[in-house]
C-alpha positions, -999 to 999 in steps of 0.1 A, spaced: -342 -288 631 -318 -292 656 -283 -308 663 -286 -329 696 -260 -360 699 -233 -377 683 -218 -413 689 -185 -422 675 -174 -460 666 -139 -475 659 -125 -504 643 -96 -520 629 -105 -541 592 -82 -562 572 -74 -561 537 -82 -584 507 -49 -569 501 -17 -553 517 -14 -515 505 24 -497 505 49 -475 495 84 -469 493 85 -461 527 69 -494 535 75 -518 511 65 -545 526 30 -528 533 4 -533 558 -29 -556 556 -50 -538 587 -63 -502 585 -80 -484 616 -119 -472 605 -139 -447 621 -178 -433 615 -191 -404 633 -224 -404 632 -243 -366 637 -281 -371 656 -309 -341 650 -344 -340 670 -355 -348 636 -343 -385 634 -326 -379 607 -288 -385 611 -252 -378 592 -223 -396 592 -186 -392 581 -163 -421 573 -123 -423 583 -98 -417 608 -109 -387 623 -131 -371 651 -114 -383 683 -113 -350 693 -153 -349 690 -162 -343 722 -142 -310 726 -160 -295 696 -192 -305 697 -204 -281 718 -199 -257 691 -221 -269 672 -246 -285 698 -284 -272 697 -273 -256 658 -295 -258 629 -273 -286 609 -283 -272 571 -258 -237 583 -226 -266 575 -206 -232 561 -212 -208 594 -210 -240 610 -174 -249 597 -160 -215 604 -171 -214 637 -152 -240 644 -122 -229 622 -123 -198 645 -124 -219 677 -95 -235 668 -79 -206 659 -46 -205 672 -33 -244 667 -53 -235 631 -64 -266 605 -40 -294 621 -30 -327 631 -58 -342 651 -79 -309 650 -84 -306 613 -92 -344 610 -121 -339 637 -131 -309 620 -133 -326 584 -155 -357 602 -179 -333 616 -177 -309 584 -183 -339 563 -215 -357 587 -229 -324 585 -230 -324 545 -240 -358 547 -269 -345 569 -277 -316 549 -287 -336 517 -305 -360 535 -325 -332 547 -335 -321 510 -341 -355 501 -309 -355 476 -276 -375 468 -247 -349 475 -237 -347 443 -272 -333 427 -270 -308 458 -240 -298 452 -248 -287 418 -231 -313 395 -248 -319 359 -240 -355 361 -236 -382 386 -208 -395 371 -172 -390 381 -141 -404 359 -116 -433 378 -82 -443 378 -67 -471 392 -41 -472 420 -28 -501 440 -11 -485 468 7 -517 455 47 -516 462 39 -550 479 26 -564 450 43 -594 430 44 -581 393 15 -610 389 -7 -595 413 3 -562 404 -10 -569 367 -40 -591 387 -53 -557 403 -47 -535 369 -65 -559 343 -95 -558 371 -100 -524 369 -96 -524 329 -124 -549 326 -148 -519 342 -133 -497 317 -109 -474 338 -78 -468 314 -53 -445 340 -30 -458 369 -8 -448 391 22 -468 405 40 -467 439 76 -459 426 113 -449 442 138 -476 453 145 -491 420 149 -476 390 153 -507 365 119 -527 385 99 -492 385 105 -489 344 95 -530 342 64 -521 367 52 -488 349 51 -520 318 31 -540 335 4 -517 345 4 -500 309 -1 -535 294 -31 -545 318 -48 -512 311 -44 -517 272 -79 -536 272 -93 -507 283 -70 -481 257 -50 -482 235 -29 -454 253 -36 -459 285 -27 -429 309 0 -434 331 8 -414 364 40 -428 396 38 -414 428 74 -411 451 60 -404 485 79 -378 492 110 -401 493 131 -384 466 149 -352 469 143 -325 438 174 -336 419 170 -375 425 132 -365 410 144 -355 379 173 -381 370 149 -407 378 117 -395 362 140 -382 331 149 -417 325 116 -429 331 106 -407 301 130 -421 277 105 -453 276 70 -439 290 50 -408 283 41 -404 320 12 -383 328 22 -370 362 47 -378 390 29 -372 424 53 -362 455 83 -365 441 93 -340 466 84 -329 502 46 -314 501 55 -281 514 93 -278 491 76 -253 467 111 -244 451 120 -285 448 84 -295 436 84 -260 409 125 -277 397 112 -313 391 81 -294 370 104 -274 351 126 -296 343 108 -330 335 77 -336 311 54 -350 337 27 -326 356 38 -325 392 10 -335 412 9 -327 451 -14 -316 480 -27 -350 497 -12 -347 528 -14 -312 532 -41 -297 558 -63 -269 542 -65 -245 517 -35 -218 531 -12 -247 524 -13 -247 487 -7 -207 490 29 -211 485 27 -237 458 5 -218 435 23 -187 440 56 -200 431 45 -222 405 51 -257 421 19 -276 412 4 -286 378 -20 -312 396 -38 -302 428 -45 -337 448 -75 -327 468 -93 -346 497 -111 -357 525 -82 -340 552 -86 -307 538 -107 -297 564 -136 -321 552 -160 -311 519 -161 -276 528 -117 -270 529 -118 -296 503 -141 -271 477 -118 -241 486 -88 -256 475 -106 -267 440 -119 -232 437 -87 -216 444 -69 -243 415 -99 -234 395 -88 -197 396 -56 -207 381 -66 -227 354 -49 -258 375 -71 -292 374 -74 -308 410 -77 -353 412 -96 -362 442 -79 -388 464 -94 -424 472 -115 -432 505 -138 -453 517 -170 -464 490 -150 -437 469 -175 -408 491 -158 -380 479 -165 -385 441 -201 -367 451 -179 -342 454 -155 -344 428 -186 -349 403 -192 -305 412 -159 -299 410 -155 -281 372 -117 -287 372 -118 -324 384 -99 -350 360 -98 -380 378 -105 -395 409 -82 -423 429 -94 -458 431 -81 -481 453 -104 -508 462 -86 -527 485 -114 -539 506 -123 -513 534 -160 -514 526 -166 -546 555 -195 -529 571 -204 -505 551 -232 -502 522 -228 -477 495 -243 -465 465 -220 -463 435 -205 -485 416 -176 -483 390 -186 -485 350 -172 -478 315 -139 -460 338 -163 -436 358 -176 -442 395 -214 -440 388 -232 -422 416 -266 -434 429 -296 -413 437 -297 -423 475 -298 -389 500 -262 -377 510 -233 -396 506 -251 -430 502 -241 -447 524 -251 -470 553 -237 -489 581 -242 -525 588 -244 -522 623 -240 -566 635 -212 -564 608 -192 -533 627 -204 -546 660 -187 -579 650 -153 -563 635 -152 -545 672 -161 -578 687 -134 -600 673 -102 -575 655 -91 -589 628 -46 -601 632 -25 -592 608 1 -563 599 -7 -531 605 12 -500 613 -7 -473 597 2 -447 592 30 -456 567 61 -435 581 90 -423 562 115 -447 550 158 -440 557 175 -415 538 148 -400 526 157 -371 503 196 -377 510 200 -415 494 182 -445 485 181 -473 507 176 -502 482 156 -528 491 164 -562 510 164 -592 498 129 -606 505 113 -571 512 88 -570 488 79 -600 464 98 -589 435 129 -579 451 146 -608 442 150 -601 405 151 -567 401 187 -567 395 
């Protein structure tokens, strides 16, 4: 079997709901979409789902005329190719769409789902909730939490950092919507990388008076190893980081100096084969890795191998438009089906129609950095996001 072609499709898709942060409150309803899709002489093809593999035409001579089952040689071939810019920026993304199409390709070829392939025991892969939901009005903000407690998921996350008081009220909300599915659900807040160290600690310290919080996710920059090791040493929440880091040499630093509890792992790191690496080398230290959320939740097929996995990101917030998959969420675990790789196929009149006819709306992904970032918070306006108003 041979690799002989590749065609790559864009899109732009809006939202059943506006996703943000605190460096965009007010969020954005449209996300860009991408599928590569990875052709053999065999008729049997891959594909990869995201934002990558623009660059797809400058690498797939590598791997042109290549037996597609060799994804490891495969991956490091092109790893060595793009040696000297190394696992970056636009390079790393098309890397981890090819790496990730080929994987798809490679259980197709057994006849398997990834997962089994991969060598997990069970298809199954345990969920928590995350709204990507600073937009949110505290009613559609408990809306989006009950949902995912009625399928039995009983952890969340919430988008935290410009106010203290609405944060504690918001961490509330989410904790009571969950409580149908626990009676101690487990909570986690995420910063963004908007805090510095010290502004990490006062805030999550206070935090901590009212919630027993189960990690605080960026609450310093990614690569700060000394800022991210003072907020774990000095608050009761795990620190959790890693998502927007590129491969596995990036979490070198934080490991060594003791600057991670909670490994996010995903997608970006170089695609499934970068993304195993990093869960091996967390493995090594006894750290436990979350996988982060994508489209049709993909990646749980390979969060269901990984031995140190405790919880993957669900965000559901409608990005599935043309796209049918095989899983489904159930009793707080993403429930993998037995269809060949990733399970997952593309209705091709519905993306021909989203290309046809883009959807309006706002969009200005990717979410930048909001002012005074890791110097002072820039409250929020009046009007910026839905709850604004009161949060005095």
């Amino acid at each position: 079997m041979k690799i002989t072609g590749y065609r790559y499709e864009t899109y732009m898709m809006k939202l059943d709901r506006p996703i943000a942060d605190c460096n965009l409150p007010e969020g954005v309803e449209l996300l860009p979409g991408s599928i590569l899709y990875i052709e053999t002489d065999e008729n049997v093809t891959g594909l990869s789902l995201g934002f990558g593999g623009s660059g797809i035409e400058s690498l797939f001579p590598l791997i042109e005329g290549e037996d597609p089952r060799e994804v490891t040689r495969l991956w490091m071939k092109i790893v060595d190719h793009i040696h000297k810019g190394g696992n970056e920026g636009a390079a790393n993304y098309t890397l981890a769409a090819i790496d990730i199409a080929l994987w798809d390709l490679k259980a197709k070829i057994a006849g398997q789902p990834l997962w089994r392939l991969l060598g997990a025991a069970h298809g199954r892969v345990k969920a928590y909730a995350s709204g990507l939901d600073y937009c949110l009005s505290d009613e559609d903000l408990f809306a989006f939490y009950r949902r995912m407690a009625d399928v039995g998921v009983d952890a969340g996350k919430l988008k935290v950092g410009l106010d203290l008081k609405a944060d504690m009220r918001r961490i509330g909300i989410m904790q009571e919507a969950l409580s149908t599915a626990s009676n101690n659900p487990l909570l986690t807040i995420d910063a963004n990388e908007y805090w510095s160290p010290k502004q990490a600690v006062r805030y999550v310290r206070q935090m901590e008076e009212k919630f027993d919080l189960a990690w605080v996710e960026e609450p310093a920059r990614r690569w700060d190893y000394q800022g991210l090791r003072l907020v774990s040493q000095q608050v009761s929440a795990a620190v959790a980081t890693g998502e927007n880091v590129n491969s596995v040499a990036d979490f070198y630093a934080l490991i060594a100096n003791q600057a991670v509890d909670v490994l996010n792992v995903a997608a970006g790191h170089s695609g499934v084969t970068g993304c195993r690496q990093v869960a091996n080398l967390a493995q090594a230290y006894a750290l436990p890795v979350s996988m982060m959320n994508c489209q049709a939740n993909f990646m749980a097929h390979v969060a269901a191998a990984l031995p140190n996995h405790i919880g993957m990101e669900v965000v559901d917030p409608g990005r599935e438009q043309c796209l049918k998959f095989d899983n489904h969420i159930e009793d707080g675990y993403i429930v993998l089906g037995n269809e060949p790789g990733f399970g997952i196929t593309v209705d091709e009149p519905a993306l021909a129609a989203l290309q046809a006819n883009p959807p309006k709306g706002r969009g200005t992904f990717p979410l930048s950095r909001r002012d005074g970032a890791g110097r002072y918070i820039v409250p929020l306006r009046p009007g910026e996001v839905p709850w604004s108003h009161d949060s005095d």
